[in-house]
N, CA, C and O of each residue as an XYZ file, in Angstrom:
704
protein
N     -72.329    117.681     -1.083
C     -72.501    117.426     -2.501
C     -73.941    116.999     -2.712
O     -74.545    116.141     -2.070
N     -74.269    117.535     -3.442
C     -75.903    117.373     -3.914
C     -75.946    117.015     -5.079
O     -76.854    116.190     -5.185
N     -75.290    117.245     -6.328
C     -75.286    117.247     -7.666
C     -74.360    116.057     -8.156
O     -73.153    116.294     -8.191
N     -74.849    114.672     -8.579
C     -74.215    114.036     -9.565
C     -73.647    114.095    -10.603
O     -74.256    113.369    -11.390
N     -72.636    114.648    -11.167
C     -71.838    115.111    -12.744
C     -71.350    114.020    -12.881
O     -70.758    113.517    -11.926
N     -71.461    113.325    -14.137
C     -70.424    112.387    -15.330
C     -70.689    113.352    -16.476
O     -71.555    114.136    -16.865
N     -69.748    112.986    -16.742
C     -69.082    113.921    -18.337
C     -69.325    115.338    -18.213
O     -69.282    116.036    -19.226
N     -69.606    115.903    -16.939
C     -69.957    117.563    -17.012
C     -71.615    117.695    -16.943
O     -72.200    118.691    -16.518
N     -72.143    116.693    -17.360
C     -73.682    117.059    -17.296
C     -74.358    116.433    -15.922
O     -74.253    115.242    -15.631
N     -74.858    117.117    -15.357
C     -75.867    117.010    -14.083
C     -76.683    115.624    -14.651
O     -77.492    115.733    -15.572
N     -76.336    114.053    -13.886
C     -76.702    113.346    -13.472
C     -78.118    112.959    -12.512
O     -79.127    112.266    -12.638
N     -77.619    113.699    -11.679
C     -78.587    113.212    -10.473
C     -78.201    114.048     -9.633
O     -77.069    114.242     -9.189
N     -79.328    114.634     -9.375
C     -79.481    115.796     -8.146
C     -79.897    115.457     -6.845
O     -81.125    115.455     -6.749
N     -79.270    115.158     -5.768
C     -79.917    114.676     -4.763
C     -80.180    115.851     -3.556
O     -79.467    116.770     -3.152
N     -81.890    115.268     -3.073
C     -82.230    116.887     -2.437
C     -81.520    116.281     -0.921
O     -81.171    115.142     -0.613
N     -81.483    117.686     -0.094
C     -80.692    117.824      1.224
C     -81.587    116.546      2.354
O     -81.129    115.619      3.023
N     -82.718    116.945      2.192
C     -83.553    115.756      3.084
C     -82.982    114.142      3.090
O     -83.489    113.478      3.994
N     -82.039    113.430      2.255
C     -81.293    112.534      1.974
C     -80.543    112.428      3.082
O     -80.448    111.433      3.800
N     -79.922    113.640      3.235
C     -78.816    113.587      4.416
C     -79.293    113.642      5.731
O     -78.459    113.389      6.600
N     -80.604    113.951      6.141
C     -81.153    113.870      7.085
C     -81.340    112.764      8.054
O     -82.019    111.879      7.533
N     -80.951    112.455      9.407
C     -81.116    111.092     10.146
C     -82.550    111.635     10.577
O     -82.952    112.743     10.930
N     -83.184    110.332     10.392
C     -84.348    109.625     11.709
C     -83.955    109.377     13.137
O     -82.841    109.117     13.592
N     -85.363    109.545     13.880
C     -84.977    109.525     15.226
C     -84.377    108.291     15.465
O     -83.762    108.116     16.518
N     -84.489    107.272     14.493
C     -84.098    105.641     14.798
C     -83.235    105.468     14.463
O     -82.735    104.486     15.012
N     -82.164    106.262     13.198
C     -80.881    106.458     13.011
C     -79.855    107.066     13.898
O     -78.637    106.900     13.846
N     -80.751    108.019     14.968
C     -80.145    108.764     15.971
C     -79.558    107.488     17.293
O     -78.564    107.450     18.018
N     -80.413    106.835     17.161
C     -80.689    105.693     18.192
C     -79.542    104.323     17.281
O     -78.714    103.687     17.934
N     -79.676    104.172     16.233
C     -78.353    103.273     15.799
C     -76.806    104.265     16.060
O     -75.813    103.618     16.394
N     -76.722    105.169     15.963
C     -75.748    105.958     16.157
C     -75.668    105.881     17.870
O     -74.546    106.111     18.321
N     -76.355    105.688     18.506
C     -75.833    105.733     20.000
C     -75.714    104.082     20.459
O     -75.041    103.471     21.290
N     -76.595    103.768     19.595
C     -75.934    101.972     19.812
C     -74.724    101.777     19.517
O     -74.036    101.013     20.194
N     -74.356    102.279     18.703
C     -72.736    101.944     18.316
C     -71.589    102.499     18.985
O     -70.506    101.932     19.135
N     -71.977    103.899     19.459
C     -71.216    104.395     20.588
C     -70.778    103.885     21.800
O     -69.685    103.775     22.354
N     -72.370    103.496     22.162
C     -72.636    102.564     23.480
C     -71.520    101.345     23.191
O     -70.658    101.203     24.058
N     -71.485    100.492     22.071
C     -70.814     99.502     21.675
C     -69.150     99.314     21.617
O     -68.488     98.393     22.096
N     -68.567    100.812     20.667
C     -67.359    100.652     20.425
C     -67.241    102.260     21.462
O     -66.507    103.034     20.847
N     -67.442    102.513     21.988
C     -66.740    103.334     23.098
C     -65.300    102.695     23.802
O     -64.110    102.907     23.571
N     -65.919    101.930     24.642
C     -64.550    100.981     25.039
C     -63.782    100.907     24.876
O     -62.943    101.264     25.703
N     -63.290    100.156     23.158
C     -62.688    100.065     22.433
C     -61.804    101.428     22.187
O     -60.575    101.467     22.256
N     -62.532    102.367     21.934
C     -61.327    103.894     22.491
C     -60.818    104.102     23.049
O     -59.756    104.703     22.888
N     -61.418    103.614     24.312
C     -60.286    104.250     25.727
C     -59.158    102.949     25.644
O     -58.059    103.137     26.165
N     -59.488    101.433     24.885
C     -58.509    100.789     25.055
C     -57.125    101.076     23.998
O     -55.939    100.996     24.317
N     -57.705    101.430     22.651
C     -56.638    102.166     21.942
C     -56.261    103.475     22.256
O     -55.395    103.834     21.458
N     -56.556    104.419     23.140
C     -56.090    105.077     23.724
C     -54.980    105.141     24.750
O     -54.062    105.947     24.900
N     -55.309    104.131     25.366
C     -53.958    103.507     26.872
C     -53.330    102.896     25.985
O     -52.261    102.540     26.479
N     -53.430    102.497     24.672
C     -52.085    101.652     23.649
C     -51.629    102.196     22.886
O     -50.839    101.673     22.100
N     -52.146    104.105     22.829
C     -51.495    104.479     21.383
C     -50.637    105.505     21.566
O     -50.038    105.528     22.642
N     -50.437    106.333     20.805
C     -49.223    106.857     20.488
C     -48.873    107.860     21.925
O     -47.833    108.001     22.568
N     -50.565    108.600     22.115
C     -50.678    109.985     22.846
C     -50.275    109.187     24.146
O     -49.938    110.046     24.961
N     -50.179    108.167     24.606
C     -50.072    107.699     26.237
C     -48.347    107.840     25.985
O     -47.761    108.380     26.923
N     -47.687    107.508     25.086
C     -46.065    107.684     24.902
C     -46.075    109.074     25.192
O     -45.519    109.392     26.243
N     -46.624    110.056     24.441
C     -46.350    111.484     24.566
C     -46.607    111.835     26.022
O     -45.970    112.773     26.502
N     -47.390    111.238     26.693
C     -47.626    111.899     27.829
C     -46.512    110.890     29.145
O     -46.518    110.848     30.375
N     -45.920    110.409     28.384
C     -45.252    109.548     29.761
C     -44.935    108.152     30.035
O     -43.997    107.474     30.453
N     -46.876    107.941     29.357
C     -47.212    106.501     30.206
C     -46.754    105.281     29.041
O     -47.095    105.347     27.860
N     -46.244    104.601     29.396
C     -45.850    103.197     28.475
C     -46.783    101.961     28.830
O     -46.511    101.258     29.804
N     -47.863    101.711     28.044
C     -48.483    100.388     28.531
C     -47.946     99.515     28.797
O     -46.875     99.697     28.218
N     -47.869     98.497     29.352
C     -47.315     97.127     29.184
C     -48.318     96.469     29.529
O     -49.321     97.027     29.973
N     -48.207     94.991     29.365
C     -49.475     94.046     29.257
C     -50.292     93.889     30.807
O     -51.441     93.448     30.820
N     -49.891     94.119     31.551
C     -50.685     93.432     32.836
C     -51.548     94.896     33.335
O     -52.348     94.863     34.269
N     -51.182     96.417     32.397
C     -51.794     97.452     32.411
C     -53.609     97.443     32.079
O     -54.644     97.985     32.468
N     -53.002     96.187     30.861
C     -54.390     95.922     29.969
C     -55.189     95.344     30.183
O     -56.221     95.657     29.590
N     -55.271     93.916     31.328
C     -55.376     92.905     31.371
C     -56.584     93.329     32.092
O     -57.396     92.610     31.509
N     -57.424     94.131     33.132
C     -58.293     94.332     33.689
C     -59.416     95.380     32.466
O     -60.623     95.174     32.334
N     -58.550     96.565     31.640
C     -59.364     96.825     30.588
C     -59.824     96.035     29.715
O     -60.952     96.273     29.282
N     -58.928     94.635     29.109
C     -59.610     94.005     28.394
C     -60.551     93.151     28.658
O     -61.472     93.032     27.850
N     -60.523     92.405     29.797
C     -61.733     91.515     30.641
C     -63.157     92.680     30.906
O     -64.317     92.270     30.954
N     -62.806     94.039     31.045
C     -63.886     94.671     30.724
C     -64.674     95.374     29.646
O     -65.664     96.106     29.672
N     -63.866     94.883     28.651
C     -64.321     94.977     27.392
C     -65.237     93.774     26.866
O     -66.325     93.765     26.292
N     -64.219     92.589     27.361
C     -65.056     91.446     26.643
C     -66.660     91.122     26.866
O     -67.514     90.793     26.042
N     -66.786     91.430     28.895
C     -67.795     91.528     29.972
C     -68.513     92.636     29.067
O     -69.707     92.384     28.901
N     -68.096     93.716     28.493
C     -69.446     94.348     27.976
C     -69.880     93.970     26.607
O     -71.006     94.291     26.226
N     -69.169     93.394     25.937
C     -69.585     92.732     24.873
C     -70.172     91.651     24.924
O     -71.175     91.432     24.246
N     -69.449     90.456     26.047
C     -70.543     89.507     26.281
C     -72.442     89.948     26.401
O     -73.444     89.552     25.805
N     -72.157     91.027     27.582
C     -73.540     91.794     28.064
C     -74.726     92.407     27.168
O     -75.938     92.605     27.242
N     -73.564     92.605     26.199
C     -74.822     93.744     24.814
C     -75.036     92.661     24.174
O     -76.144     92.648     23.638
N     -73.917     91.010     23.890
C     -74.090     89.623     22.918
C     -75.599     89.270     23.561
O     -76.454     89.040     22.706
N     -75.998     89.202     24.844
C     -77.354     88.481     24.875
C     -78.270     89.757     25.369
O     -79.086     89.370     26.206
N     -78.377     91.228     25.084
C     -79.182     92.296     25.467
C     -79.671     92.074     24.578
O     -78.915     91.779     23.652
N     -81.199     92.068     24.275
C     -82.100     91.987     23.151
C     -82.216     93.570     22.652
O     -82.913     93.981     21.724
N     -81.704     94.026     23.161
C     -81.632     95.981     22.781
C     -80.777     95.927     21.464
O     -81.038     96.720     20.559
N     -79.927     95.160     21.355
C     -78.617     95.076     20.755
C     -78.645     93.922     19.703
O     -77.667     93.365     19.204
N     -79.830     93.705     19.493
C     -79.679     92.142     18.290
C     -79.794     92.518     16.944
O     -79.992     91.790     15.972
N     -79.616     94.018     17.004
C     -79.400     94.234     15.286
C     -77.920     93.931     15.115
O     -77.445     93.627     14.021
N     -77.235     94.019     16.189
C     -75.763     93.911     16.057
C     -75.016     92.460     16.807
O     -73.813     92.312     17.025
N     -75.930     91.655     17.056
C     -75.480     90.518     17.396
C     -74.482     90.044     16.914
O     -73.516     89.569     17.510
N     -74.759     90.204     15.171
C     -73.787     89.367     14.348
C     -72.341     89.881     14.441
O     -71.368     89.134     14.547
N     -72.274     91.570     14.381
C     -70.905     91.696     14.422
C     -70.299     92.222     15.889
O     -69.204     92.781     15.958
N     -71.132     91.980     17.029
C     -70.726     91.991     18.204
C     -69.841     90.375     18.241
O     -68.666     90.278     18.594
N     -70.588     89.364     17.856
C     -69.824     87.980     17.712
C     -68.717     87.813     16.717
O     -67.808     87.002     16.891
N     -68.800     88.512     15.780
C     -67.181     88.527     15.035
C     -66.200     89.282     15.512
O     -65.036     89.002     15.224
N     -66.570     90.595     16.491
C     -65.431     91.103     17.101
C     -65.189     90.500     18.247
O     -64.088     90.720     18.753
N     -66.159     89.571     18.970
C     -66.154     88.843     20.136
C     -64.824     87.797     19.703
O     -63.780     87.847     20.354
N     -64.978     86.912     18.612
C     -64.155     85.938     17.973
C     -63.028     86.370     17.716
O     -61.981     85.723     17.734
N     -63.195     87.682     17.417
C     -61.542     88.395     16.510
C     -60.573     88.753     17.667
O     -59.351     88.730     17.518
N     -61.352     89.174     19.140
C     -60.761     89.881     20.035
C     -60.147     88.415     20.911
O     -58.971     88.320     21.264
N     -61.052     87.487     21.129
C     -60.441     86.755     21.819
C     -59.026     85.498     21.017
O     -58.052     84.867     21.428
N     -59.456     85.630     20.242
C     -58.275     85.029     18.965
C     -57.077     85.779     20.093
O     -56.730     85.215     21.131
N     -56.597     87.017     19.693
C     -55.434     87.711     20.475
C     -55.501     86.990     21.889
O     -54.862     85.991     22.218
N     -56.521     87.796     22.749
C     -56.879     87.539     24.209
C     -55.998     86.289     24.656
O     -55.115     86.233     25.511
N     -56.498     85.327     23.835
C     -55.940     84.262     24.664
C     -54.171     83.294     24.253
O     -53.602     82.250     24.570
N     -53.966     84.384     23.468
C     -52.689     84.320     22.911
C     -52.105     84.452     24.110
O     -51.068     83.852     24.394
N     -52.721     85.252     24.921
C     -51.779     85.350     26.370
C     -51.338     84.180     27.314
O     -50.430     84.056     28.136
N     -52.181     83.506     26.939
C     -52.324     82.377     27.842
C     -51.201     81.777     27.680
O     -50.884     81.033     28.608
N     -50.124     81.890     26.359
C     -49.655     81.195     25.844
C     -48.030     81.353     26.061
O     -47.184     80.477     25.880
N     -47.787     82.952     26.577
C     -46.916     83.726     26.699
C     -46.498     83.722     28.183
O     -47.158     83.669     29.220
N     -44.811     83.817     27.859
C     -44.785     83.849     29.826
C     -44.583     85.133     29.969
O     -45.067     85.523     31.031
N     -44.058     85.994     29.337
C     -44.456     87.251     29.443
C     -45.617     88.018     29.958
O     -45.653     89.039     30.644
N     -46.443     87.365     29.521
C     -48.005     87.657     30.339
C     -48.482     87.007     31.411
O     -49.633     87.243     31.777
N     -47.587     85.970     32.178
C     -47.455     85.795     33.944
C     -46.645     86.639     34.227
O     -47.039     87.653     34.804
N     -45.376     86.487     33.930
C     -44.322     87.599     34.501
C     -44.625     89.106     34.739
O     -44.230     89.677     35.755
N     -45.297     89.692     33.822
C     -45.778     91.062     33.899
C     -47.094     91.163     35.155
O     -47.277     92.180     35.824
N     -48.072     89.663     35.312
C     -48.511     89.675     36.476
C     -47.645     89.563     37.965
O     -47.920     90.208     38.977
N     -46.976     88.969     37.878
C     -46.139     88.442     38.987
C     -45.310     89.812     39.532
O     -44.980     89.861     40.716
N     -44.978     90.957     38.579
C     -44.263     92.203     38.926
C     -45.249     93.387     38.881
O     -44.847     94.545     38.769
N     -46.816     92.996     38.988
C     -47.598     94.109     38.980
C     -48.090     94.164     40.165
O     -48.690     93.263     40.751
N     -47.762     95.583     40.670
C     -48.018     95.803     42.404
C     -49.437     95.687     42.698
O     -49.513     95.946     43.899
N     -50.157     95.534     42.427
C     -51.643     95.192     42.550
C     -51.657     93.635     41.915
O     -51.371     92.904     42.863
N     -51.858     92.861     40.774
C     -52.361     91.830     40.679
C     -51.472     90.973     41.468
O     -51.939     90.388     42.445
N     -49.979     90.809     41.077
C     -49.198     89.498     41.616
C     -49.659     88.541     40.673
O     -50.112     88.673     39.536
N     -49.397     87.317     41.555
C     -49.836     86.177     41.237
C     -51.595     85.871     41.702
O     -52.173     84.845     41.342
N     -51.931     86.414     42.125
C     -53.219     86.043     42.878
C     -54.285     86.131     41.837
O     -55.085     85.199     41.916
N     -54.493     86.887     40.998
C     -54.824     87.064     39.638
C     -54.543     85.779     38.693
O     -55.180     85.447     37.694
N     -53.891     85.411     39.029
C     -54.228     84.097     37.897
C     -54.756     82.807     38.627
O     -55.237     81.799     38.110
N     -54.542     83.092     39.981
C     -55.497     81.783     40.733
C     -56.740     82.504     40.840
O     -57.587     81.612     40.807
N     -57.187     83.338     40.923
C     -58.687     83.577     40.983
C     -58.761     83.880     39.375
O     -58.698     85.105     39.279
N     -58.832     83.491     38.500
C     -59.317     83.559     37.457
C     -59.147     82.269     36.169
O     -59.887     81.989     35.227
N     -57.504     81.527     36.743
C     -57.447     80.471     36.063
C     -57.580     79.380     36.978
O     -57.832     78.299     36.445
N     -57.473     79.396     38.243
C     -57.470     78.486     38.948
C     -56.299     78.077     39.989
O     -55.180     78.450     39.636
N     -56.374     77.360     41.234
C     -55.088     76.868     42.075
C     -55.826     75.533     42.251
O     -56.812     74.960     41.788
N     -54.727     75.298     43.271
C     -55.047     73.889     43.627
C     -56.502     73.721     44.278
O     -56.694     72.603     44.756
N     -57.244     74.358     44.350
C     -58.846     73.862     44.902
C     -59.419     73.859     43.172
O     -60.269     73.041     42.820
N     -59.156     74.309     42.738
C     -59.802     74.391     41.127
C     -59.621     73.345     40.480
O     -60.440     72.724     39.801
N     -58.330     73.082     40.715
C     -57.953     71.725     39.833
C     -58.671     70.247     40.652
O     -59.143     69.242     40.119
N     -58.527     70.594     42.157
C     -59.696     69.547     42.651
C     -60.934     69.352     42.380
O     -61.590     68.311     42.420
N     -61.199     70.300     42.128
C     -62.821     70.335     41.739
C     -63.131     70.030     40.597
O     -64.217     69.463     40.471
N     -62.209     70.319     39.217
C     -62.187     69.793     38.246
C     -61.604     68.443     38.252
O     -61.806     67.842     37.197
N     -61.096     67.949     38.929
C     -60.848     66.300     38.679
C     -61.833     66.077     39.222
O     -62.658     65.585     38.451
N     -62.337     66.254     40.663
C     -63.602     65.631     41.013
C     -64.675     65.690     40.249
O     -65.674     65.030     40.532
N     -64.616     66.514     39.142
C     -65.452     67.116     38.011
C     -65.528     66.123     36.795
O     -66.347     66.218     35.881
N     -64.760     65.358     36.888
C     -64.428     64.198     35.962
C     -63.158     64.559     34.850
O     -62.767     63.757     34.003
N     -62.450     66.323     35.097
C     -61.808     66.282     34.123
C     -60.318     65.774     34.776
O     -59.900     66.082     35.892
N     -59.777     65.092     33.983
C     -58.666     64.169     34.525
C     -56.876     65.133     33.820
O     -55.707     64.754     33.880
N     -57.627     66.677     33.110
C     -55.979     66.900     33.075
C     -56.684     67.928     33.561
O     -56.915     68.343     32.425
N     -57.012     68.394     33.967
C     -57.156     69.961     34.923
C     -55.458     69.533     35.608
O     -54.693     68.588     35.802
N     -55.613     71.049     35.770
C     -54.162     71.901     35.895
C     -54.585     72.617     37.391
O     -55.723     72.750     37.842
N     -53.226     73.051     38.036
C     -52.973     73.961     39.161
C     -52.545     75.324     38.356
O     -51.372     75.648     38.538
N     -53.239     76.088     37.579
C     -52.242     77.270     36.959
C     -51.300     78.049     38.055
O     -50.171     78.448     37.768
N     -51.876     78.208     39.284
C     -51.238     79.005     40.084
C     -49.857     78.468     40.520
O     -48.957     79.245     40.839
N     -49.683     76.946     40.531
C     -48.383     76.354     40.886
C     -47.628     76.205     39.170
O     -46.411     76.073     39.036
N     -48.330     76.243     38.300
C     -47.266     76.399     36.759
C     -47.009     77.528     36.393
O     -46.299     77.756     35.414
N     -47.755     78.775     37.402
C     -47.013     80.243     36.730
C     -46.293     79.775     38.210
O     -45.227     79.562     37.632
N     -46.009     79.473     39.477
C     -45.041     79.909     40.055
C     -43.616     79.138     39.974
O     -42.583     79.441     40.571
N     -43.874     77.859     38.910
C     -42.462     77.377     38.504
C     -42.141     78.647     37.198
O     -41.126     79.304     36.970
N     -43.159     78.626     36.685
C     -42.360     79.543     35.593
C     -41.957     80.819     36.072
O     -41.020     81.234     35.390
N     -42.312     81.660     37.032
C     -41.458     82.867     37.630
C     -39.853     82.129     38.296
O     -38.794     82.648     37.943
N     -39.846     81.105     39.103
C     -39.484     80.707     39.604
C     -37.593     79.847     38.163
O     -36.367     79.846     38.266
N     -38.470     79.407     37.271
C     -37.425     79.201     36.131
C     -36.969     80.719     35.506
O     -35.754     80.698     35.306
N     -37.576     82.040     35.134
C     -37.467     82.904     35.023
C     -36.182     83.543     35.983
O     -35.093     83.933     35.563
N     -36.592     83.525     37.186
C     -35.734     83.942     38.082
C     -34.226     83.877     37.872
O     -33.294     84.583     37.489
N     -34.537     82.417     38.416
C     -33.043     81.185     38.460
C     -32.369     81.417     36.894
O     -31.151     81.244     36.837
N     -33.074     81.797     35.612
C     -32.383     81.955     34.544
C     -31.442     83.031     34.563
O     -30.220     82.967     34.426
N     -32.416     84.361     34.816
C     -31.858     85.370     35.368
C     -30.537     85.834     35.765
O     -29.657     86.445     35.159
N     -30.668     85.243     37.300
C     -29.801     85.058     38.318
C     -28.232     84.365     37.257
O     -27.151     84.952     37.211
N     -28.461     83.402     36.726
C     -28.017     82.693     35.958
C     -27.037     83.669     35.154
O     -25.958     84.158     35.488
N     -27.813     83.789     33.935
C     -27.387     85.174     33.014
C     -26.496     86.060     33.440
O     -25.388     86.261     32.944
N     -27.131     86.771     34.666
C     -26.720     87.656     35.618
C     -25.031     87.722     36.163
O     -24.160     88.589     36.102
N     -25.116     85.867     36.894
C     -23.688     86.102     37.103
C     -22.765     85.498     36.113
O     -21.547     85.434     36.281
N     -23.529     84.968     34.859
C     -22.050     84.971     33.919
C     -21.516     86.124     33.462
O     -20.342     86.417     33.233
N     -22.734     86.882     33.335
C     -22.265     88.492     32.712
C     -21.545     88.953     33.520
O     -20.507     89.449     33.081
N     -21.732     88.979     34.708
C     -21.049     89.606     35.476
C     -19.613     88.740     36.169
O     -18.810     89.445     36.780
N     -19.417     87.709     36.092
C     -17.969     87.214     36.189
C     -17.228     87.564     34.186
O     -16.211     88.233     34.004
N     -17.833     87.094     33.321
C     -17.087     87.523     32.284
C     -16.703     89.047     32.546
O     -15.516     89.360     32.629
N     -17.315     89.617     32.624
C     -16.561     91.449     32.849
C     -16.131     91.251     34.168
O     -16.188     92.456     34.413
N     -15.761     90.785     35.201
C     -14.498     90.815     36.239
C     -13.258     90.162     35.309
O     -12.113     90.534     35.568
N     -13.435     89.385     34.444
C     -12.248     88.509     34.619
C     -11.688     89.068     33.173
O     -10.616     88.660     32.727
């Protein structure tokens, strides 16, 4: 569209050179690529086409794509290449981890570690901490540091035993 019309009469004619990018527009266009690329392949492993083809995400699928999402957003947050977009690299930084750490919160998101043939449990002591972490943080002066690795293994461990639980009432109510 080149031609502005209200009421039928030619407005404003705008010539084709308008639509034309600069080499420095070419270069914001690959910054942003560079930027939200990621972000594709992660709504990609979550959207519809991974159902069509088979694959069903579940959370502990994600959990290494999203730590490498955040790691490249942290990376471009202090690249001085990237400080035209500082500002909304830090609001999607804020928006993404808002969710992110919703996990923390969920036992669903140990449990799905604890049954993933690669992470396990070992994944949340090298990343949240075990009992040398929590030493080091009390020796650190912080006085509620945590063992995460011994509170996800009561919570698999209550998980279980619930289970098990569940398991054989269901299963004595239908014998009897």
């Amino acid at each position: 569209i080149t031609t502005v019309r209200k009421d039928g009469r030619i407005e404003k004619h705008i010539r084709w050179s308008a639509f034309k990018f600069s080499a420095q527009d070419w270069n914001h266009v690959a910054d942003c690529k560079a930027i939200l690329e990621y972000v594709h392949s992660i709504c990609f492993l979550c959207g519809t086409i991974s159902f069509y083809k088979g694959h069903q995400p579940y959370p502990a699928a994600l959990f290494g794509e999203q730590e490498y999402l955040l790691t490249q957003w942290e990376n471009k947050l202090v690249d001085p290449h990237f400080e035209l977009y500082h500002p909304a690299l830090e609001a999607g930084l804020a928006k993404f981890r808002k969710y992110y750490e919703k996990f923390d919160e969920k036992p669903a998101y140990i449990l799905s570690l604890f049954i993933h043939p690669y992470y396990k449990l070992n994944w949340i002591e090298l990343h949240w901490g075990g009992a040398d972490a929590q030493a080091e943080a009390i020796a650190g002066g912080d006085g509620y540091a945590q063992n995460w690795m011994d509170e996800a293994e009561k919570l698999v461990e209550a998980t279980v035993c619930a289970c098990l639980f569940f398991s054989g009432l269901f299963s004595s109510q239908s014998a009897g």
